[in-house]
C-alpha atoms as one frame of an Amber mdcrd trajectory, in Angstrom:
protein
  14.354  12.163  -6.108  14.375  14.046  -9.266  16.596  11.850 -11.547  16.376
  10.874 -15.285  14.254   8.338 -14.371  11.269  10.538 -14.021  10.600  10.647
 -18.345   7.011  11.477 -17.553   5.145  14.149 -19.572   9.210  14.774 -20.815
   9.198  15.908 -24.739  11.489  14.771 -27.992  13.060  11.203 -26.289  11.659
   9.912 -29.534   8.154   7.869 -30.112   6.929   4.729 -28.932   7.417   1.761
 -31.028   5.727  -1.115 -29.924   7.107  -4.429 -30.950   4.628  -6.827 -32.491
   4.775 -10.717 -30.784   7.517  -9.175 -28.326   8.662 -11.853 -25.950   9.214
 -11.931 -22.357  12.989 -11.417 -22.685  14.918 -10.680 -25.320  18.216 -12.499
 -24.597  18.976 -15.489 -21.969  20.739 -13.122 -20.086  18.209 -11.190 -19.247
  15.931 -13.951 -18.004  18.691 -14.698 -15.750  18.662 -11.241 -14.365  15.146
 -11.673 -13.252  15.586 -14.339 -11.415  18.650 -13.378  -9.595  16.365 -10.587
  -8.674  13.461 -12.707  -7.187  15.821 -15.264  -5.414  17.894 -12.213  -3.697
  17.261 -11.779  -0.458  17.212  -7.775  -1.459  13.876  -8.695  -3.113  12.314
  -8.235   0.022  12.429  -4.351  -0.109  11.554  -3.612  -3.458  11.562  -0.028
  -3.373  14.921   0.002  -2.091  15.689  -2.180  -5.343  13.800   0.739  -7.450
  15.602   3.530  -5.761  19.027   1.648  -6.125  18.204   1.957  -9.902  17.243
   5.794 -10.134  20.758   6.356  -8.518  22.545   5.510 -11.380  23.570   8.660
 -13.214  21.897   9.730 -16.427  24.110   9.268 -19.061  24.529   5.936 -17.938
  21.181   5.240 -17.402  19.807   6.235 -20.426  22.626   4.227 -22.585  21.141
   1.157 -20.278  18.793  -1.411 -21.632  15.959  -2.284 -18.806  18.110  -5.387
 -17.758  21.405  -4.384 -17.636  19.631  -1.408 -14.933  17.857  -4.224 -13.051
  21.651  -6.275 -12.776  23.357  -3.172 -11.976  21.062  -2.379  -8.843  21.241
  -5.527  -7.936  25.216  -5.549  -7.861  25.181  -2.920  -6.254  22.169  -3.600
  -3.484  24.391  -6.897  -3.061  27.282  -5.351  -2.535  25.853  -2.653  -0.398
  24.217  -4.876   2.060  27.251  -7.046   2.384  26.182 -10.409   0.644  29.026
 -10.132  -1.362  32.069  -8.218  -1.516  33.216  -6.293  -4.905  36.429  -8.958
  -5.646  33.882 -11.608  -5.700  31.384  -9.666  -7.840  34.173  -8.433 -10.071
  35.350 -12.602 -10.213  31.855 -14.257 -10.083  32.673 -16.895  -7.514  32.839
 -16.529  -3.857  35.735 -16.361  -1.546  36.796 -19.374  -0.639  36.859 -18.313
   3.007  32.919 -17.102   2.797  30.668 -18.710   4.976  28.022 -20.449   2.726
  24.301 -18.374   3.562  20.923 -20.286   3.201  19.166 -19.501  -0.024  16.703
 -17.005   0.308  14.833 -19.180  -2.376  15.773 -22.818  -3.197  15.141 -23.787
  -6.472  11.723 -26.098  -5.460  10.309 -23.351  -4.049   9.970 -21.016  -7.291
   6.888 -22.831  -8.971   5.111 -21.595  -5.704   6.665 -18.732  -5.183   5.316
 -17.257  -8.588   2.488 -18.812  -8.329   1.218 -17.001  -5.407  -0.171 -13.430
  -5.182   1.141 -10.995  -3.117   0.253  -7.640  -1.582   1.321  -4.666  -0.323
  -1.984  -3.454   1.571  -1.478  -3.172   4.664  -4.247  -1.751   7.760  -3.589
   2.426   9.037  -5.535   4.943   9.908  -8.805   6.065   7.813  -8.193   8.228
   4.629  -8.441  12.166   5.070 -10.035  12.167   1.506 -13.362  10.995   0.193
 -14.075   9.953  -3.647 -15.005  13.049  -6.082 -12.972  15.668  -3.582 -10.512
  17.350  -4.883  -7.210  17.355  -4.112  -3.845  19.288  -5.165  -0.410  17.039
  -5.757   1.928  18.535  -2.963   5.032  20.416  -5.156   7.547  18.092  -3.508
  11.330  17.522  -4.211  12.600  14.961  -2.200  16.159  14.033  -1.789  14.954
  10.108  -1.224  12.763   7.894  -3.042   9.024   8.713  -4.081   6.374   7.712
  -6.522   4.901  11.156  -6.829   5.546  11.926 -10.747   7.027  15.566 -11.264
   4.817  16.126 -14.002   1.853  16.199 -11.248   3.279  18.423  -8.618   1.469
  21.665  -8.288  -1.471  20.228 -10.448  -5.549  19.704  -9.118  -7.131  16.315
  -9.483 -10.296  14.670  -8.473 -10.031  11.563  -6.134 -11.859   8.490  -8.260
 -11.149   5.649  -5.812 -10.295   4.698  -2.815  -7.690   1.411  -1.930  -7.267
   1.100   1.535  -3.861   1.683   2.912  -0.146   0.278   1.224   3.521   0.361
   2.040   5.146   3.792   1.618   7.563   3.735  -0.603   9.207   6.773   1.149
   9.881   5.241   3.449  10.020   1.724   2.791  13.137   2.347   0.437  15.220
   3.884   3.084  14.457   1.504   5.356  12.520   3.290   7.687   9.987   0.523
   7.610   6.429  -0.087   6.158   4.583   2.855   7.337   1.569   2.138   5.329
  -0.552   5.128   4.261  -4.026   5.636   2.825  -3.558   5.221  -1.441  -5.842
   6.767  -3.618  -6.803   6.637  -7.538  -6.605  10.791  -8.613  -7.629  11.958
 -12.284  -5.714  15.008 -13.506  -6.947  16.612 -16.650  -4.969  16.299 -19.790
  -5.523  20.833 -19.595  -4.825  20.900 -16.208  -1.067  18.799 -16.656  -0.055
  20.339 -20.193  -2.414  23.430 -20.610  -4.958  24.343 -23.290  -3.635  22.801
 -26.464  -4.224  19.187 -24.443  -7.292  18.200 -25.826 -10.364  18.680 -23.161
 -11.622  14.879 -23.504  -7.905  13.471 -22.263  -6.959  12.872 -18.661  -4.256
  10.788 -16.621  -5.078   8.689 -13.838  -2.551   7.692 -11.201  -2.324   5.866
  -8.048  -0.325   8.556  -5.212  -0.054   7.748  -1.290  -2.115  10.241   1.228
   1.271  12.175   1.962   1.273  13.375  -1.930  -1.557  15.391  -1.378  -3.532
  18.112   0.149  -7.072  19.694  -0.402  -7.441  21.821  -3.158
């Protein structure tokens, strides 16, 4: 969807300021955010999780620190989904009627759960594109979610590597399931995404799912 979300290649939101020795989280809160979001059982869809996010309206979501985005998703995802109802979110305790669910991670289990890698590859049908072909970013506007930048659409690249296939997020968010497509590594030219004032040396790789493109 085309949201506020999308800030890339966007001008004047003000420069990057990196913060020296920054730490994981900046307030106990917001540690506490992240794992509510790993022990939900909404964690296991998370591009549903992202697209809950880029649904928040813009002036909201640009007043939002990272967190307090992540917790309202989650409320709502929660709420959405039926795991809780809105009295209890607005109260923070449960009904006393509820019927008590099975953690979808108990709190021996999240050592190992960290610990271990995880992946979204997944086995599909061979890629329509070879390495060093070049390929145009479809000029898509989906209503739904997607991982194709806007700043791309419309704009030639160069396949540089090939990754087997992964979960569409397309799909995956609206819970269409999995269907895992061929993913690709495409350079764009800096000229190519911002014209000829871009200086000729720069270029942007990203990562975009078969479906984003077509041959040049």
């Amino acid at each position: 969807m085309n949201g506020v979300h999308d800030m890339g290649g966007l001008e004047n939101l003000g420069s990057i300021a990196p913060e020296a020795d920054e730490p994981v989280f900046h307030h106990a809160w917001e540690g506490r955010v992240h794992a509510l979001s790993v022990a939900s059982p909404t964690r296991r869809n998370i591009d549903e999780g992202r697209h809950q996010r880029e649904k928040i309206p813009g002036p909201a979501y640009l007043a939002m620190s990272y967190y307090e985005k992540w917790f309202r998703g989650l409320s709502e995802l929660l709420v959405a989904h039926g795991f809780i109802t809105p009295a209890e979110m607005g109260s923070g305790r449960a009904a006393p009627d509820a019927p008590k669910a099975t953690p979808a991670l108990r709190a021996d289990e999240v050592t190992d759960r960290f610990a271990r890698k995880g992946s979204y590859g997944r086995e599909a049908a061979a890629p329509a594109f070879a390495e060093g072909e070049a390929v145009l970013a479809r000029n898509l506007n989906p209503h739904g979610h997607t991982r194709l930048p806007r700043y791309v659409r419309g704009r030639k690249g160069v396949i540089v590597a090939r990754h087997g296939a992964h979960v569409f997020p397309d799909s995956h968010a609206h819970g269409q399931g999995e269907d895992p497509r061929p993913l690709y590594t495409v350079r764009f030219t800096a000229r190519e995404l911002w014209g000829e004032a871009a200086n000729a040396r720069d270029s942007v790789c990203l990562d975009l799912w078969e479906p984003y493109l077509e041959r040049a």
